[in-house]
VOVOBA-156706 format. One record per atom (N, C-alpha, C): x, z, y; residue in one letter. Coordinates in steps of 0.2 Angstrom, whole numbers, padded with zeros to 4 digits, always signed. Example, Ala and Ser with C-alpha at 12.3 -4.5 7.8 and 13.67 -1.06 7.14 Angstrom:
+0066+0039-0028a +0062+0039-0022a +0066+0039-0016a +0064+0035-0011s +0068+0036-0005s +0064+0039+0000s 
***
This chain:
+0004+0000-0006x +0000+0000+0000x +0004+0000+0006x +0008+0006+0006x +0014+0006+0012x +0018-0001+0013x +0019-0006+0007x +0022-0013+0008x +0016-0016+0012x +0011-0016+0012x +0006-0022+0012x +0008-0021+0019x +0005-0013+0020x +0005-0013+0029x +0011-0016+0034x +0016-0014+0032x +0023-0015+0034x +0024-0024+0034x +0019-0024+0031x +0019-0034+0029x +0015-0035+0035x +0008-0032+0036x +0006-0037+0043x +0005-0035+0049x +0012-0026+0050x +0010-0025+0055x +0014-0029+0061x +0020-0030+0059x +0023-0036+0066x +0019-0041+0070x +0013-0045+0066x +0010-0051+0066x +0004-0047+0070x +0000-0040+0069x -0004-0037+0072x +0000-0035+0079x +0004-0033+0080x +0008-0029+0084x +0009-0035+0090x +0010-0042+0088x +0010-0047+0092x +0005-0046+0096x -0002-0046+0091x -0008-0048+0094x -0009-0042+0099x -0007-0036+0098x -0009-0030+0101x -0007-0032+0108x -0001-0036+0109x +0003-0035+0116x +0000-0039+0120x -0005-0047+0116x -0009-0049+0119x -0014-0046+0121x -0017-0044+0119x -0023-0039+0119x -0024-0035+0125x -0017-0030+0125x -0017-0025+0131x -0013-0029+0139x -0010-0036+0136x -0010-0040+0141x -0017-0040+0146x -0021-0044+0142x -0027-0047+0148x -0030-0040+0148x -0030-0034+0144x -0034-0027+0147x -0032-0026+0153x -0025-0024+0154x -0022-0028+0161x -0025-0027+0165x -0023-0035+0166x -0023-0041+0169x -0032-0039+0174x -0035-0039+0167x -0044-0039+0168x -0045-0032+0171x -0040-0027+0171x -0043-0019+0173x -0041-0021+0179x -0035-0025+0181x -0034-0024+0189x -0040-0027+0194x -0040-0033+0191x -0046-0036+0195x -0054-0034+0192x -0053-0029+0190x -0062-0028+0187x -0061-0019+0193x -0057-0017+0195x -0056-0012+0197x -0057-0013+0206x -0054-0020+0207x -0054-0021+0215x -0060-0025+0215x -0062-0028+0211x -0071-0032+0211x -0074-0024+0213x -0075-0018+0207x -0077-0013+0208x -0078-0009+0215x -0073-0008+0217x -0072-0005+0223x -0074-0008+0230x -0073-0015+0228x -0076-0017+0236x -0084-0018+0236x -0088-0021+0228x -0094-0021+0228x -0100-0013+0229x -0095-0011+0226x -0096-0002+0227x -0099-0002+0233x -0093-0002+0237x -0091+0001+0244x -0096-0003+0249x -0097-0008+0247x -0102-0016+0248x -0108-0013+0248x -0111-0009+0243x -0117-0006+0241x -0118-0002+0245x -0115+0003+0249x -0117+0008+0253x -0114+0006+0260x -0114+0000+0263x -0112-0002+0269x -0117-0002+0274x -0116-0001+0280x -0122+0002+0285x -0125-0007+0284x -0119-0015+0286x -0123-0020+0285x -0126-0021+0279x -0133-0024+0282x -0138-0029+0277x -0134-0032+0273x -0131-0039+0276x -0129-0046+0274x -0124-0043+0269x -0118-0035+0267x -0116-0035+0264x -0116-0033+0260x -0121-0028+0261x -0126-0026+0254x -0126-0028+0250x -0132-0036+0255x -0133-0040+0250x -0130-0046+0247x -0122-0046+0247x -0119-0050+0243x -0116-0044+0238x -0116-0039+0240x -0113-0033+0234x -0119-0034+0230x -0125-0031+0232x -0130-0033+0227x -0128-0039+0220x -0129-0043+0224x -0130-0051+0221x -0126-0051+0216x -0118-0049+0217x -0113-0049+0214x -0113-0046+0208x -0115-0039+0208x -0117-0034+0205x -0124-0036+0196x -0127-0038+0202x -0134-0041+0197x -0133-0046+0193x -0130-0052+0194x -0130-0057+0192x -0123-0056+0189x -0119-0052+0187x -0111-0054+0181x -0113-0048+0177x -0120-0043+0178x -0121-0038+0176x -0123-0041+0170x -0129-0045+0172x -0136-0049+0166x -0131-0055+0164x -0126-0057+0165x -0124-0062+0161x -0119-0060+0155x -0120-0063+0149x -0118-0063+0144x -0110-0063+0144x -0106-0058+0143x -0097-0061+0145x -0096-0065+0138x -0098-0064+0132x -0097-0073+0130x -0098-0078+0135x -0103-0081+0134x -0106-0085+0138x -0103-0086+0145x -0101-0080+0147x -0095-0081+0154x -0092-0085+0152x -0086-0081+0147x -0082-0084+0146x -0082-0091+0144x -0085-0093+0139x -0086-0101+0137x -0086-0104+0145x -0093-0100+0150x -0091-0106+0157x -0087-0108+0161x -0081-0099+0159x -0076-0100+0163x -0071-0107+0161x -0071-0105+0153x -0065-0110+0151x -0068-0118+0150x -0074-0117+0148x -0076-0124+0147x -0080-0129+0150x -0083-0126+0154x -0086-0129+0161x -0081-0128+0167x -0078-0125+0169x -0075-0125+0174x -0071-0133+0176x -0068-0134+0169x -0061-0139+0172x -0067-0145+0172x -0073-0147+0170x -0077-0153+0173x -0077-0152+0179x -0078-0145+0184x -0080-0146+0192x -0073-0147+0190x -0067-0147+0190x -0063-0149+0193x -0057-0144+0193x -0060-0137+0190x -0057-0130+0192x -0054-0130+0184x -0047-0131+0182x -0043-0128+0175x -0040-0123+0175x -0042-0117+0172x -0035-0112+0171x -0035-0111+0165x -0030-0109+0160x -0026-0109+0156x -0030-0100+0153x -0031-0099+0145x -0036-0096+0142x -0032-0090+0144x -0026-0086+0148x -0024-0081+0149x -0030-0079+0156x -0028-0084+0161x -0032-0082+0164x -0039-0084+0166x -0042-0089+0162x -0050-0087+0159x -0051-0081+0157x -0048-0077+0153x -0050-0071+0150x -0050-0067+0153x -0046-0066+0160x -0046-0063+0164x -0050-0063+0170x -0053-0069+0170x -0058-0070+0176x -0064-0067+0173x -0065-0069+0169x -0072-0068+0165x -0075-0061+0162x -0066-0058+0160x -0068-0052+0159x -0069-0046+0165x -0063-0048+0171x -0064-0045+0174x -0070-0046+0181x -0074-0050+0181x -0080-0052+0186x -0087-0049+0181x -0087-0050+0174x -0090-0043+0170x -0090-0036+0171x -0081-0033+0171x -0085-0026+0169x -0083-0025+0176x -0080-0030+0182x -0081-0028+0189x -0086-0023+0192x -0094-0028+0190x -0099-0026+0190x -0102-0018+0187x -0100-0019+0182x -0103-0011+0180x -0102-0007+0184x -0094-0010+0184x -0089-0002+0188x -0091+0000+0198x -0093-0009+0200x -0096-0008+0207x -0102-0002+0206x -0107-0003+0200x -0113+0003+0201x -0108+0011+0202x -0102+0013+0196x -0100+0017+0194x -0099+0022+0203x -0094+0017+0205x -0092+0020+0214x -0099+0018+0215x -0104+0015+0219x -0109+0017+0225x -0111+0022+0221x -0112+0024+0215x -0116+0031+0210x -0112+0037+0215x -0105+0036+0213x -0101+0040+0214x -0100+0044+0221x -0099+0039+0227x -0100+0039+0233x -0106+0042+0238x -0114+0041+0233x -0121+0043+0235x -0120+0051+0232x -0116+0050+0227x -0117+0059+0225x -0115+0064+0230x -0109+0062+0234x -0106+0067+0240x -0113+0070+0241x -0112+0076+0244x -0115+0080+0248x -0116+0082+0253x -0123+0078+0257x -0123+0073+0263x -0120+0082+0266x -0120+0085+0268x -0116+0091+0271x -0108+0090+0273x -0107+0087+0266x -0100+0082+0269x -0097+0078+0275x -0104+0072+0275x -0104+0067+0280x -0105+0072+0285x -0109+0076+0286x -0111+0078+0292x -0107+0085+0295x -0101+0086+0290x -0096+0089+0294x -0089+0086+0296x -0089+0080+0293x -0084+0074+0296x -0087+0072+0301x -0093+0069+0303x -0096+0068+0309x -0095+0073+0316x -0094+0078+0312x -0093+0084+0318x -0088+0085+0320x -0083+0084+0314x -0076+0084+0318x -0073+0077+0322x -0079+0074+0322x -0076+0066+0325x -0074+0064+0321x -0072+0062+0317x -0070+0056+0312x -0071+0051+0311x -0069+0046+0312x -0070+0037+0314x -0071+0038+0306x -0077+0034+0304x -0079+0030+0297x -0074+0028+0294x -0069+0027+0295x -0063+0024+0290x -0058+0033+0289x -0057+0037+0292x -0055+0040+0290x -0060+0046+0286x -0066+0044+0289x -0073+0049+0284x -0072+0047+0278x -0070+0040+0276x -0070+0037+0271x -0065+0040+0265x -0058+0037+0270x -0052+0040+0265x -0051+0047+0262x -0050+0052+0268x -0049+0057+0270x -0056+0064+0266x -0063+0060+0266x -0069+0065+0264x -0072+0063+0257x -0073+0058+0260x -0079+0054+0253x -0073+0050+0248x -0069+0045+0246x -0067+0045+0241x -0062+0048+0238x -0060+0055+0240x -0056+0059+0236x -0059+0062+0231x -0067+0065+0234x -0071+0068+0230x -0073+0063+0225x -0077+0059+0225x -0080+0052+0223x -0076+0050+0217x -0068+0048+0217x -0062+0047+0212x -0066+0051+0206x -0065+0060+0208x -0066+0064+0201x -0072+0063+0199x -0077+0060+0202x -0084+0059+0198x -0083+0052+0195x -0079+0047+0197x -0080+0040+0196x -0075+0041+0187x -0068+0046+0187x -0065+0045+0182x -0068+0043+0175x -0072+0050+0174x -0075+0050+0166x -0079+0042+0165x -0083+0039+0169x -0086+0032+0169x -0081+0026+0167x -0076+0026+0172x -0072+0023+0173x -0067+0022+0166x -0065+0029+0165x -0063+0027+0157x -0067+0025+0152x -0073+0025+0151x -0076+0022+0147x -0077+0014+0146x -0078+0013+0155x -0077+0007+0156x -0070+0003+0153x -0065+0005+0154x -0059+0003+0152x -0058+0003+0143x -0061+0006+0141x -0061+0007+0135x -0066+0001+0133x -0070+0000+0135x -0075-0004+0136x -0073-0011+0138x -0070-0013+0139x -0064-0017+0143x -0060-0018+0137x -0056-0014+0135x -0051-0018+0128x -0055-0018+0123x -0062-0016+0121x -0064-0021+0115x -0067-0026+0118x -0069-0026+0125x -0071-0035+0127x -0067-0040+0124x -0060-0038+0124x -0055-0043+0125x -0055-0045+0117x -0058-0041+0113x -0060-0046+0105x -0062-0053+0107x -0067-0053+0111x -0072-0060+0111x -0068-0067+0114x -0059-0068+0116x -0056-0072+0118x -0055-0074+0111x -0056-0071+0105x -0053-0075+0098x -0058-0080+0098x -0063-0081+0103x -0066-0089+0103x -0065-0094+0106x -0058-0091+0112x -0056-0097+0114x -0049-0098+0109x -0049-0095+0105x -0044-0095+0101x -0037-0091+0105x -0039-0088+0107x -0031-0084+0111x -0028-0081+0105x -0021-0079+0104x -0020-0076+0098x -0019-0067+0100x -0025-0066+0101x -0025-0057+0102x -0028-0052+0096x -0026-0046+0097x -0027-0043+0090x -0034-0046+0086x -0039-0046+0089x -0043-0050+0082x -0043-0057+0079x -0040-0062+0084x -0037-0068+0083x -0033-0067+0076x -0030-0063+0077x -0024-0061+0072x -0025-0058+0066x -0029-0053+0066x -0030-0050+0061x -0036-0057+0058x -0039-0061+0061x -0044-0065+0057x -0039-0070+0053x -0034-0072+0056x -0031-0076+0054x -0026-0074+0046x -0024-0069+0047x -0021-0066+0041x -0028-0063+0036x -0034-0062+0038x -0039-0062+0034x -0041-0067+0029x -0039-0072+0031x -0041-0079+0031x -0035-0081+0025x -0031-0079+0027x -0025-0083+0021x -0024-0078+0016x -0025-0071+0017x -0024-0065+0011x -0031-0063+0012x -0035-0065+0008x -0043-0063+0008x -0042-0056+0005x -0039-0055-0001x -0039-0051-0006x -0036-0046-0004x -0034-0044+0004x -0030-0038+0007x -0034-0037+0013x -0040-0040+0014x -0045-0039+0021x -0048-0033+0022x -0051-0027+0016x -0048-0021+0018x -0042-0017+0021x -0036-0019+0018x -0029-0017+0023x -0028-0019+0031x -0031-0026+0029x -0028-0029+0037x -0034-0025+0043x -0040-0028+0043x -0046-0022+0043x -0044-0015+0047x -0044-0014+0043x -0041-0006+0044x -0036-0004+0046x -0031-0009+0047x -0027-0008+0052x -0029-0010+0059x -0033-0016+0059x -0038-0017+0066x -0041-0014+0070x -0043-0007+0066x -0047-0002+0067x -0043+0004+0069x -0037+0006+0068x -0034+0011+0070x -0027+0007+0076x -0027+0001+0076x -0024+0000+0082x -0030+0000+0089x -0034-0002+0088x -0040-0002+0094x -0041+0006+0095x -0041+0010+0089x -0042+0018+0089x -0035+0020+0094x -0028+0017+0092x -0024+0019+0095x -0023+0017+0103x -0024+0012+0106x -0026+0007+0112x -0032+0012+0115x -0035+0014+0112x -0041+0017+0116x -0039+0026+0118x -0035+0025+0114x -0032+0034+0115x -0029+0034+0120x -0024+0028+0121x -0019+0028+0127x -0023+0027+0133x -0029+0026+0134x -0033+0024+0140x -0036+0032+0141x -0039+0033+0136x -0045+0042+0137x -0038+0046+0137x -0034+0047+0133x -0029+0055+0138x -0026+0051+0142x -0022+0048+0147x -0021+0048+0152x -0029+0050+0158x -0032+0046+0156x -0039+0048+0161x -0043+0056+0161x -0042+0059+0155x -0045+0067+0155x -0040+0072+0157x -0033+0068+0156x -0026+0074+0158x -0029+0072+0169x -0030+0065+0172x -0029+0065+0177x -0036+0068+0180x -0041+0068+0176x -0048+0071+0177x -0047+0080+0179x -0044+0082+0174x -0041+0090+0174x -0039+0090+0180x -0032+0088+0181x -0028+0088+0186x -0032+0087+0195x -0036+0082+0195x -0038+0082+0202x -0047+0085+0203x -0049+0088+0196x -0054+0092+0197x -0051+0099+0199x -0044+0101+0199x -0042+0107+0199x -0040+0107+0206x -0037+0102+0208x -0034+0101+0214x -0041+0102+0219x -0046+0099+0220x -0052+0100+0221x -0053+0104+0222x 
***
């Protein structure tokens, strides 16, 4: 058993790096989509709202398959080609952008309008009410979500073995396919790399949850 594993963990370990590649790639841009649709959400103008809104609801209710295939297979007919690294990363991250925009306005409306109304007192110009009062507090409520989102996020990143990326499930199908007769071992090693990928997301995020709910 110990050979089998040792036989196809180099070949998974590839796929692994592709993997937390585009988790990446897709966490930075699902993070800054986040934050501004957020912050979009709770802005005094209409017109921004309502493009946070829009943004919001419409990558919310779409299919990220189905993203993905538009990104990568319709796009290059209008004219628009990018290469399946960064379709997976467009697609994944204008999806879980979205969840995560709800996650901040959630987070942000939770303040305790006593808050605002003791920054207003001390004069505070809106940008520094913002930095300085409201997303300090906001972060610690956004964390626990947020991680989930990211964990959330690296098993998205399965659904690129349809454009054929070679990422851990690409790769564990592909060795499934040629040693059928070891598809429990390969398998199950599939299962305890995402369980290990998922771990490196949730403790870093509950050690910094601890840390700035105490700081708090």
């Amino acid at each position: 058993m110990l050979e089998t594993v040792l036989k196809w963990l180099p070949f998974l370990g590839q796929g692994a790096l592709v993997t937390v590649k585009i988790t990446l790639l897709s966490g930075v841009l699902a993070m800054a989509l986040a934050m501004l649709s957020g912050l979009g959400r709770t802005s005094t103008f209409a017109l921004v709202r309502l493009i946070a809104a829009g943004y919001i609801e419409l990558f919310r209710a779409a299919s990220l398959l189905v993203l993905l295939f538009w990104v990568y297979f319709a796009l290059p007919i209008a004219g628009v080609e990018l290469s399946k690294t960064w379709s997976a990363v467009l697609a994944i991250g204008l999806n879980i952008g979205a969840y995560g925009g709800e996650i901040v306005r959630s987070s942000i409306q939770a303040i305790p309008s006593g808050q605002y109304e003791a920054s207003i007192a001390l004069n505070l110009s809106p940008f520094r009410r913002l930095v300085q009062i409201v997303l300090p507090q906001a972060i610690v409520r956004m964390l626990p979500p947020m991680g989930n989102l990211w964990i959330e996020m690296l098993k998205s990143t399965s659904l690129v073995y349809f454009i054929t990326m070679s990422d851990l499930t690409y790769e564990a199908m592909i060795l499934r396919n040629n040693y059928y007769n070891d598809t429990p071992v390969i398998f199950g090693l599939l299962l305890l790399i995402y369980y290990a990928l998922s771990s490196c997301i949730s403790l870093p995020i509950n050690w910094l949850e601890r840390r700035m709910t105490a700081w708090r």
